[in-house]
PyMOL Python script that loads the backbone (N, CA, C, O; Angstrom):
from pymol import cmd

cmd.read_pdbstr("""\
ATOM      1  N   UNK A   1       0.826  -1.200   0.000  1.00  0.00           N
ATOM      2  CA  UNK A   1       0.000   0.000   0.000  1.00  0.00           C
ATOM      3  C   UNK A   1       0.869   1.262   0.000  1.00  0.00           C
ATOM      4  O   UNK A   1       0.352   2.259  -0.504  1.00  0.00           O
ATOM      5  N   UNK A   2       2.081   1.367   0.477  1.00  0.00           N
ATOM      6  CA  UNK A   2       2.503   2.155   1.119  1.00  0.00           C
ATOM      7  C   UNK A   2       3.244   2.360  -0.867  1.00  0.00           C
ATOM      8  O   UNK A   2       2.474   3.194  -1.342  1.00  0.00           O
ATOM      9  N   UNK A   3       3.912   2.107  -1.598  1.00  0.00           N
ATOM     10  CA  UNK A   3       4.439   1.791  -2.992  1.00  0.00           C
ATOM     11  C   UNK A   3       3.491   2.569  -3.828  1.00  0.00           C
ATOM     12  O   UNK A   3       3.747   3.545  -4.533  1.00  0.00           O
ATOM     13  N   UNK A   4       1.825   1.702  -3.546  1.00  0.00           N
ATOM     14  CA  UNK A   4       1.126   2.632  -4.303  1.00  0.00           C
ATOM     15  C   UNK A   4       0.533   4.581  -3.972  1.00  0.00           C
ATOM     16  O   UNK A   4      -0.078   5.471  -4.564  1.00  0.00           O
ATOM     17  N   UNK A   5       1.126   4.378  -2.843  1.00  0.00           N
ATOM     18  CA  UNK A   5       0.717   5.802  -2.305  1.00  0.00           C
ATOM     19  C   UNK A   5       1.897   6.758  -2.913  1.00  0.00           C
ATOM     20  O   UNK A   5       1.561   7.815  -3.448  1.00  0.00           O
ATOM     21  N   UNK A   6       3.076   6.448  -2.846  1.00  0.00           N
ATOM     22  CA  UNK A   6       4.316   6.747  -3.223  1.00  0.00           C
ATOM     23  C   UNK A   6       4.237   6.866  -4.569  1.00  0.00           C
ATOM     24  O   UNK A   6       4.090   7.989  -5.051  1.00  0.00           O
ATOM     25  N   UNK A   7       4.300   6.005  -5.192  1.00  0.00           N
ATOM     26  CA  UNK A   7       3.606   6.205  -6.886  1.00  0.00           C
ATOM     27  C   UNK A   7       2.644   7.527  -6.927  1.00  0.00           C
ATOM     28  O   UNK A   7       3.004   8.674  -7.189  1.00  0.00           O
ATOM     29  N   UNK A   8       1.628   7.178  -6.676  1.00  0.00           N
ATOM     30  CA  UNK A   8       0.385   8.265  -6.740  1.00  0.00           C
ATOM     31  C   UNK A   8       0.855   9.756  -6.265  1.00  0.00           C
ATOM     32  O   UNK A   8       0.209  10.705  -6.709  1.00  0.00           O
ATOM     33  N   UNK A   9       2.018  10.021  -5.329  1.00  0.00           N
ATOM     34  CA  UNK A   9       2.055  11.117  -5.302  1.00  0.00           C
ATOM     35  C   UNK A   9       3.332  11.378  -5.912  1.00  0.00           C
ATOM     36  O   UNK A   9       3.614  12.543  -5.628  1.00  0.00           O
ATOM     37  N   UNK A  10       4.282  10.840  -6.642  1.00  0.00           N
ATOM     38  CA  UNK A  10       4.740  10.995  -7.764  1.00  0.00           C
ATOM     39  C   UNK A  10       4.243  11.298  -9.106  1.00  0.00           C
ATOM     40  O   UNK A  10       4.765  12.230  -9.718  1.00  0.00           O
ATOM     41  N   UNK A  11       3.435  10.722  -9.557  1.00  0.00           N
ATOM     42  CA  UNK A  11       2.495  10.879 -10.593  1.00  0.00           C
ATOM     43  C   UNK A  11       1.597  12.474 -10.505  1.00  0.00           C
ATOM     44  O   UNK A  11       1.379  13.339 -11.353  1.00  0.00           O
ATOM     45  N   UNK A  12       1.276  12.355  -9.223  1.00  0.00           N
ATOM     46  CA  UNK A  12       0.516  14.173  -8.945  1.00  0.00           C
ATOM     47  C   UNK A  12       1.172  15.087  -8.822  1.00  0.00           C
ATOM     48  O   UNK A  12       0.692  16.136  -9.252  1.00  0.00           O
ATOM     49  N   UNK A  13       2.510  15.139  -8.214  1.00  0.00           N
ATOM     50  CA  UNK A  13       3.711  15.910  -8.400  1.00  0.00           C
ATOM     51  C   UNK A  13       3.791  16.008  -9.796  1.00  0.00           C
ATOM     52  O   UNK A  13       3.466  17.102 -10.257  1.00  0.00           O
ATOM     53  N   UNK A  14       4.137  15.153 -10.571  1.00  0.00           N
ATOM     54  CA  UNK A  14       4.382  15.261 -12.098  1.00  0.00           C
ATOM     55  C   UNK A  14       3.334  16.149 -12.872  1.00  0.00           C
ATOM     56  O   UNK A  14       3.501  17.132 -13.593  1.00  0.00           O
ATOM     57  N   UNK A  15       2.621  15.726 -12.628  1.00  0.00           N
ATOM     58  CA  UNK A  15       1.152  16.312 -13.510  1.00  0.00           C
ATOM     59  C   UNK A  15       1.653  18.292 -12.919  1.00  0.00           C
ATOM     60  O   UNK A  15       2.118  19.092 -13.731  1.00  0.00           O
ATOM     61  N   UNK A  16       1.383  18.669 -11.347  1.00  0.00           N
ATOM     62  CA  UNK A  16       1.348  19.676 -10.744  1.00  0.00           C
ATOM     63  C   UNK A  16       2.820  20.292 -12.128  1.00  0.00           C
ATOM     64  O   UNK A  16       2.522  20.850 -13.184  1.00  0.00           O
ATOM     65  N   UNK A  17       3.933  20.053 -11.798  1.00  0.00           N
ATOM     66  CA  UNK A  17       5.008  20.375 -12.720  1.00  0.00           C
ATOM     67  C   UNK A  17       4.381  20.721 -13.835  1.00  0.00           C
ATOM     68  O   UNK A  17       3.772  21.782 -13.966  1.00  0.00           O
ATOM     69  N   UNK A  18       4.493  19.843 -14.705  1.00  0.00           N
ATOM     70  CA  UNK A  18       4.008  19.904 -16.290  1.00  0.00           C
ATOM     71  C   UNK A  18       2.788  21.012 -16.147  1.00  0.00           C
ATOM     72  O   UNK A  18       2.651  21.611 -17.213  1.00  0.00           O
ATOM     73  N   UNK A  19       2.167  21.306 -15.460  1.00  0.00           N
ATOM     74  CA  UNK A  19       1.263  22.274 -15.362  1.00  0.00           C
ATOM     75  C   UNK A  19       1.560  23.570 -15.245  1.00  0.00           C
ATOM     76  O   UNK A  19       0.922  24.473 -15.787  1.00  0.00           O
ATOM     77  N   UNK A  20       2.528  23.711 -14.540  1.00  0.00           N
ATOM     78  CA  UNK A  20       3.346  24.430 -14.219  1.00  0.00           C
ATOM     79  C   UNK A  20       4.616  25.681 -15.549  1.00  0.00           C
ATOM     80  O   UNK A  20       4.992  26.851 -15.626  1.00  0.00           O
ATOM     81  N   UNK A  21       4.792  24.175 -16.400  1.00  0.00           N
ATOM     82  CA  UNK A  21       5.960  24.417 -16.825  1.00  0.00           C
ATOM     83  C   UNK A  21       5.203  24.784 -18.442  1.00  0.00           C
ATOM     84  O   UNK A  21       5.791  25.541 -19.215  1.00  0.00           O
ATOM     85  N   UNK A  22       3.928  24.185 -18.793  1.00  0.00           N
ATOM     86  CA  UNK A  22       2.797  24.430 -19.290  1.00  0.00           C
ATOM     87  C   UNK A  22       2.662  25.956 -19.394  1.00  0.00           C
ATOM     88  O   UNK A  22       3.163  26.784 -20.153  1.00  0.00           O
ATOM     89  N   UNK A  23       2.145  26.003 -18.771  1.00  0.00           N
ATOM     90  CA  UNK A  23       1.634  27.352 -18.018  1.00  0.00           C
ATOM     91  C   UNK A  23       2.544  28.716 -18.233  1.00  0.00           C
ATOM     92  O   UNK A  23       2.136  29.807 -18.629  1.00  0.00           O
ATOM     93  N   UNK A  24       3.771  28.380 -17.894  1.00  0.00           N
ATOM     94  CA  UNK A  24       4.787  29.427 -18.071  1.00  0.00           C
ATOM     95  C   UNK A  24       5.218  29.762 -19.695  1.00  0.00           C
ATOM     96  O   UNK A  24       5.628  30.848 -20.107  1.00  0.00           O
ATOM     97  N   UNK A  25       5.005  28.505 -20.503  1.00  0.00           N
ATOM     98  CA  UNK A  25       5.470  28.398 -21.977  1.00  0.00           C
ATOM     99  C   UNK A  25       4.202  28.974 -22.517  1.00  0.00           C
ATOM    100  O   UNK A  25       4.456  29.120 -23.713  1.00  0.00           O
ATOM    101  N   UNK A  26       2.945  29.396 -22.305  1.00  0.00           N
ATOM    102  CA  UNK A  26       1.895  29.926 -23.146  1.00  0.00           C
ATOM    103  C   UNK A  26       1.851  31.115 -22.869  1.00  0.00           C
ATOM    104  O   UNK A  26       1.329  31.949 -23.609  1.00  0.00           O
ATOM    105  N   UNK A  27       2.555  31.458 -21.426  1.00  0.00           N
ATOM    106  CA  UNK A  27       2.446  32.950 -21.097  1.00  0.00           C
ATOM    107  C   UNK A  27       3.623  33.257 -22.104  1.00  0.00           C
ATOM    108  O   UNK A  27       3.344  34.006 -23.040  1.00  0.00           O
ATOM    109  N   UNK A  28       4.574  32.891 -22.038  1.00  0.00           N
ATOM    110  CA  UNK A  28       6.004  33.458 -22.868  1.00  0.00           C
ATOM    111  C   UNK A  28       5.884  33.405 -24.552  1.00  0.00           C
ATOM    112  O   UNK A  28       6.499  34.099 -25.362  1.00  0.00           O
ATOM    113  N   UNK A  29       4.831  32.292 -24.819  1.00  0.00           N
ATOM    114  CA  UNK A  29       4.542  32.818 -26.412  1.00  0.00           C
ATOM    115  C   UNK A  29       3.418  34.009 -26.766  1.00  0.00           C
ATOM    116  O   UNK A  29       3.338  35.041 -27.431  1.00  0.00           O
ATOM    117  N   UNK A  30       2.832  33.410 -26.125  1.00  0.00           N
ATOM    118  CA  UNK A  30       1.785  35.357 -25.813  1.00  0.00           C
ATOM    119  C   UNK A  30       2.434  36.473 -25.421  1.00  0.00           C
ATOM    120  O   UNK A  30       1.726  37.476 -25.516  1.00  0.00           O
ATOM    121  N   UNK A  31       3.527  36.664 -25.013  1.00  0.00           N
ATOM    122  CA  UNK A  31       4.404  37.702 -24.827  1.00  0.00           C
ATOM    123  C   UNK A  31       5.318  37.812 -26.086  1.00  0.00           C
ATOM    124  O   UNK A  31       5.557  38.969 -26.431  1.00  0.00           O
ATOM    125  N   UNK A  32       5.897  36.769 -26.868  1.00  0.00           N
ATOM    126  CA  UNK A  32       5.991  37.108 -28.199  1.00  0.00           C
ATOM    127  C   UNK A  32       5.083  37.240 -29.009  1.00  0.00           C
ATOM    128  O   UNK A  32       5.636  37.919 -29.873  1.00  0.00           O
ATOM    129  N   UNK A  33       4.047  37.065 -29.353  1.00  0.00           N
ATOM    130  CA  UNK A  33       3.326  37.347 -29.710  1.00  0.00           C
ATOM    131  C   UNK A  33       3.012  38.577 -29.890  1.00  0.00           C
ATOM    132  O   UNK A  33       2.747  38.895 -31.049  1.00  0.00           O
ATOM    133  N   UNK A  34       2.947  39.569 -28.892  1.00  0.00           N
ATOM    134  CA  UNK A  34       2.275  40.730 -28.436  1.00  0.00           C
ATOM    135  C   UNK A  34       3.390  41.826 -28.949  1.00  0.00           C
ATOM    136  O   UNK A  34       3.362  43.032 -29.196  1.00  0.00           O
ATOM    137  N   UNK A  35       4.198  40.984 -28.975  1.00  0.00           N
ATOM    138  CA  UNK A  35       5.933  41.569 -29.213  1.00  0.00           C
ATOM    139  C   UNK A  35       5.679  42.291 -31.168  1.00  0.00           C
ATOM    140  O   UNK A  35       5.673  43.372 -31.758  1.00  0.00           O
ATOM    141  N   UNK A  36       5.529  40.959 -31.430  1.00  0.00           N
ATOM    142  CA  UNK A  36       5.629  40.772 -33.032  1.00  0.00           C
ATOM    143  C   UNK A  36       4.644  41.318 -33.886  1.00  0.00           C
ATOM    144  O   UNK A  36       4.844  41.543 -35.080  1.00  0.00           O
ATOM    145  N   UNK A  37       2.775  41.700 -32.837  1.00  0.00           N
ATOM    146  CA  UNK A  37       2.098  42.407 -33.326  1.00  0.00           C
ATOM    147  C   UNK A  37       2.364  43.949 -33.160  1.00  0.00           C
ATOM    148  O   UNK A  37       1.943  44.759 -33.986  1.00  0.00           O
ATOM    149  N   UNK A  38       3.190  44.361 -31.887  1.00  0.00           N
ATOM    150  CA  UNK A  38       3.517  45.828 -31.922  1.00  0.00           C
ATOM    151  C   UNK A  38       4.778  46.111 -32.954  1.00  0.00           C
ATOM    152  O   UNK A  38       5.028  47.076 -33.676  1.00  0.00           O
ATOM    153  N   UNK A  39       5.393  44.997 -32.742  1.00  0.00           N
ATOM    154  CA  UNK A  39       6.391  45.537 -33.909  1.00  0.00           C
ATOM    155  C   UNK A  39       5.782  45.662 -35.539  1.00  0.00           C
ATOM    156  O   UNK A  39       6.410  46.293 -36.389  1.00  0.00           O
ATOM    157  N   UNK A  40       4.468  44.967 -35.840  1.00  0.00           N
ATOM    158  CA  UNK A  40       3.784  45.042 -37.225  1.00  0.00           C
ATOM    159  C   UNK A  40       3.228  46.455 -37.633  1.00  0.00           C
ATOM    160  O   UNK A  40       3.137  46.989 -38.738  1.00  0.00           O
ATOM    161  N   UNK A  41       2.906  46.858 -36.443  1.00  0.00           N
ATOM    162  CA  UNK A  41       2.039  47.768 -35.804  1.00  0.00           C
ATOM    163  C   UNK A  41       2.896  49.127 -36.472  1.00  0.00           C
ATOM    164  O   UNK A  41       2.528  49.921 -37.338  1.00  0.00           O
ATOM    165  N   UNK A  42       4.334  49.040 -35.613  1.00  0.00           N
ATOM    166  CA  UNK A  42       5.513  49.980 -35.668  1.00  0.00           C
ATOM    167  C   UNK A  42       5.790  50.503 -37.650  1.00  0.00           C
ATOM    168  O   UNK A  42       5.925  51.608 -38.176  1.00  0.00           O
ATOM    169  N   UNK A  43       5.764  48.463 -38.474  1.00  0.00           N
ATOM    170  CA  UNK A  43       6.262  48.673 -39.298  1.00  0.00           C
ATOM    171  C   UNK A  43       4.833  49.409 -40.457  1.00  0.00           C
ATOM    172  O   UNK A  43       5.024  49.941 -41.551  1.00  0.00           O
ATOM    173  N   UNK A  44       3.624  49.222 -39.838  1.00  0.00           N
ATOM    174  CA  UNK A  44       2.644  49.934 -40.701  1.00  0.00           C
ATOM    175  C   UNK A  44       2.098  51.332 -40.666  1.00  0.00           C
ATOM    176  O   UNK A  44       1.344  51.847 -41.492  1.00  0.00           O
ATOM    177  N   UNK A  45       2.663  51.929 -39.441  1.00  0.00           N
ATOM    178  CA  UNK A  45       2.890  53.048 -38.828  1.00  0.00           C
ATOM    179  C   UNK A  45       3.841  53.707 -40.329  1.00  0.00           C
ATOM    180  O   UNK A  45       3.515  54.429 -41.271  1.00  0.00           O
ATOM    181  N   UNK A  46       4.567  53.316 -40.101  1.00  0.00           N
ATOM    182  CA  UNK A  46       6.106  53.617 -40.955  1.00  0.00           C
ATOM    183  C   UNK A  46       5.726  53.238 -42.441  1.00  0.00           C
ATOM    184  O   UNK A  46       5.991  54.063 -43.315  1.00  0.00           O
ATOM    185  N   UNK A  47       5.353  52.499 -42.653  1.00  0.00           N
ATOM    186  CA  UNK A  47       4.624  52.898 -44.005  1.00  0.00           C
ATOM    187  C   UNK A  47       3.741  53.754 -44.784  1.00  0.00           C
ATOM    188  O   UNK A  47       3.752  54.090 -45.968  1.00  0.00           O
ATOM    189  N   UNK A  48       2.700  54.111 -43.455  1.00  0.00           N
ATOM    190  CA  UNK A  48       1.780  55.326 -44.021  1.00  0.00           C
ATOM    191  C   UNK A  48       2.649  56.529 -44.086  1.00  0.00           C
ATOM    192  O   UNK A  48       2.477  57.488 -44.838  1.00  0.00           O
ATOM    193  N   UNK A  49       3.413  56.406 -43.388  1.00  0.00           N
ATOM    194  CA  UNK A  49       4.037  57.663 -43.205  1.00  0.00           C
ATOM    195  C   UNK A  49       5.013  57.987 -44.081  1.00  0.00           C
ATOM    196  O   UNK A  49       5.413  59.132 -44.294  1.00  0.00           O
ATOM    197  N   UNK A  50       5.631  56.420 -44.892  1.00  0.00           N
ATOM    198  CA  UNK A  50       5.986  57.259 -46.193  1.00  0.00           C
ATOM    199  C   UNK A  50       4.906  57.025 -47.379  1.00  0.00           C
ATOM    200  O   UNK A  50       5.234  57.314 -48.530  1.00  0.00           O
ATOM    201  N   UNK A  51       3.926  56.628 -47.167  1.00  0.00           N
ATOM    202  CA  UNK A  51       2.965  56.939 -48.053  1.00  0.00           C
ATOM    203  C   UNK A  51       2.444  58.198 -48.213  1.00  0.00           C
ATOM    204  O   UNK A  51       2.079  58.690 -49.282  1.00  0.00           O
ATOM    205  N   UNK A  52       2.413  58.764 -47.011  1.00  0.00           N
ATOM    206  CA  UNK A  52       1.734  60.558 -46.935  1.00  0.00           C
ATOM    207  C   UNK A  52       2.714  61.219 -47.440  1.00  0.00           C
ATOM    208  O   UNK A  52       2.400  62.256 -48.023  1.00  0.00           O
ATOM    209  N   UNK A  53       3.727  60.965 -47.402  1.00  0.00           N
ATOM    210  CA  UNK A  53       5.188  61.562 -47.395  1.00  0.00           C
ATOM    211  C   UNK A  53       5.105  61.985 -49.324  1.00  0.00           C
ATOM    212  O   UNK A  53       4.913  63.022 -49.957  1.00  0.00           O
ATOM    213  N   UNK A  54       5.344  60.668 -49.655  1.00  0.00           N
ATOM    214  CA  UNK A  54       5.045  60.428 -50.994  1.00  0.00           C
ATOM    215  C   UNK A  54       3.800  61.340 -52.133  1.00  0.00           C
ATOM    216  O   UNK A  54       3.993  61.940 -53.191  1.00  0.00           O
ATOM    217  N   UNK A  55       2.372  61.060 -51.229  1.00  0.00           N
ATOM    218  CA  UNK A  55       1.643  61.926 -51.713  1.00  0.00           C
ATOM    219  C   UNK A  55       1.859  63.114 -51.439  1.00  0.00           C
ATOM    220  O   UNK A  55       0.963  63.818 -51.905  1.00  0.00           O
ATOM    221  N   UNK A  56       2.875  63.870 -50.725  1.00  0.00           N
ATOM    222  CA  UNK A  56       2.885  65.157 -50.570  1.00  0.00           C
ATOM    223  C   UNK A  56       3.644  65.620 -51.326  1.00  0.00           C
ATOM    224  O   UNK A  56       3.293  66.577 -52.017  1.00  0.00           O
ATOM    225  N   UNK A  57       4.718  65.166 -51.411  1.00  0.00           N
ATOM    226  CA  UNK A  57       5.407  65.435 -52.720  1.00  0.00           C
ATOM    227  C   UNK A  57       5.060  65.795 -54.017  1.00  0.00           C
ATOM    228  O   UNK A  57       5.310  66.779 -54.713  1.00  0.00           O
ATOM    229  N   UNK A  58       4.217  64.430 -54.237  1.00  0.00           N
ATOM    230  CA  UNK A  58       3.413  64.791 -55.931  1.00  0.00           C
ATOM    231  C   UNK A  58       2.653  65.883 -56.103  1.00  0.00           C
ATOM    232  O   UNK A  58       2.272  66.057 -57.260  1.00  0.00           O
ATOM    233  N   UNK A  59       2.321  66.663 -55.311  1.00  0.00           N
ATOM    234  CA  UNK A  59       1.428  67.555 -55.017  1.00  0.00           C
ATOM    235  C   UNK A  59       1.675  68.975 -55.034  1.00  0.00           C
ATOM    236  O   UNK A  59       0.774  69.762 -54.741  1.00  0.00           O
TER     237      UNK A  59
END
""", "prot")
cmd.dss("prot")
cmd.show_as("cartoon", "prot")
cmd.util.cbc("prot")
cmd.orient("prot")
């Protein structure tokens, strides 16, 4: 009895971890994420702006 108790809270330890380690890896791709849309953000910013740029010129 005492083997299977030992097991079982090995196994729940494990799970608790992986949950854990889970957990930390979805926060850190959502933080790139968030990264890569402000930087899209930055680079379409920067495009209108030589787009206006452009039409002002012709003008």
């Amino acid at each position: 009895m005492d083997l299977f108790l030992f097991i079982s809270v090995i196994v729940g330890m494990t799970f608790i971890f992986l949950y854990f380690v889970f957990n930390h890896d979805i926060q850190k791709k959502k933080l790139e994420l968030e990264e890569q849309k402000l930087e899209l953000e930055k680079k379409k910013v920067e495009l209108q702006k030589v787009c206006k740029d452009q039409e002002e010129e012709k003008r």
